[in-house]
N, C-alpha and C positions, 0 to 999 in steps of 0.2 A: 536653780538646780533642785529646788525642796523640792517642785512640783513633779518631778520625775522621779522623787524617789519612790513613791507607791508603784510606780509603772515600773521601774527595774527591780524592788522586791518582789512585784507578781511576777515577770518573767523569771527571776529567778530562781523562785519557787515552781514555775513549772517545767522549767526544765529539772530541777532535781526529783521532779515527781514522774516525770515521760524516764529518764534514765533511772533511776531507783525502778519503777515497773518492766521496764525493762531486764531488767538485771533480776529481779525478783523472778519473772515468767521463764527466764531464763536456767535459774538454778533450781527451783521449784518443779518447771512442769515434765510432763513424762516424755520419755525417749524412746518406748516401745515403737518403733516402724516398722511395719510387714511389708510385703509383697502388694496387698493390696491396697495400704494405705497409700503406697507412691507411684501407684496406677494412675492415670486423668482421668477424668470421669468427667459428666457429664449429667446434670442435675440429679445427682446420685446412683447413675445406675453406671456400671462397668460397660467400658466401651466391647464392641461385641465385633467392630473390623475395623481396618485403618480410613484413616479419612478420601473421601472421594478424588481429592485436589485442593491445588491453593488458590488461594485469590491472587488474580494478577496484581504486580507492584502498579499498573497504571490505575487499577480500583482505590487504591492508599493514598495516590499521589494525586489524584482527581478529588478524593474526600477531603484532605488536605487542606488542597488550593479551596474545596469549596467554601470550610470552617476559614480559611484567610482572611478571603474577601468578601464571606459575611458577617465578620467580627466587626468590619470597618461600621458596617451601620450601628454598634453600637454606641459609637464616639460620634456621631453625627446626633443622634436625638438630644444627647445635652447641649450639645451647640446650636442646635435650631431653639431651642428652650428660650437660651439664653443670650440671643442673638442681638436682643434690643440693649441689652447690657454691654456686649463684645462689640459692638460698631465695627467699623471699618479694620480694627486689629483683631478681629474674632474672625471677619472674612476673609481676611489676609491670609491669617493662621487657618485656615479650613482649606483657602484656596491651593497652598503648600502641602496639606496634610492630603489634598485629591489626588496631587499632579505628584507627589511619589506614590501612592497608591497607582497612577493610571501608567506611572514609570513600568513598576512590579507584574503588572497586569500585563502589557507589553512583551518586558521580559518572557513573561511565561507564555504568552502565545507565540512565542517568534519560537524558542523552542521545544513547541510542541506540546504542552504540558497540558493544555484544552481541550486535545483531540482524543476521541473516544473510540480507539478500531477495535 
């Protein structure tokens, strides 16, 4: 337990130091808000008309899926690494970690979630 006790004085020095700043910017800083301060803006200059349109929900839901199932390849490069180490229970466990990945995959093409109209 000794060796943890450094590790739980720093954490708990930093949380009194995130919530005391907090607290501090809180009571300290200014409350003047105008009209133009809580306008949106747009790398500093006032918006001058409303936006043209939104992005369709299948733009978000295709970016999505894309960041998904390319996060996968980052769990694959330490495993290829470390492959001669993992033998036959590194392949095992990869072989399981594909086949729900190619489950998900599945999923999402059956409804729909791939197609781009």
């Amino acid at each position: 337990m000794s060796e943890y006790l450094f590790v739980i004085i720093f954490a708990l020095v930093a949380l009194v130091v995130i919530v005391g700043l907090l607290v501090l910017s809180s009571l300290l800083g200014p409350r003047n808000s105008t009209v133009e301060k809580n306008m949106p803006y747009e790398c500093g200059m006032l918006p001058s008309e409303e936006a043209k349109g939104r992005f369709p929900v299948r733009f978000a839901t295709f970016a999505m899926l894309f960041i998904i199932f390319d996060i996968e390849v980052v769990f694959m490069y330490p495993w290829a690494v470390a492959l001669d180490e993992l033998k036959l229970f590194g392949l095992i466990e990869m072989m399981v970690f594909v086949f729900v990945l190619a489950i998900a995959y599945i999923f999402v093409w059956g409804r729909g979630g791939l197609e781009w109209d």
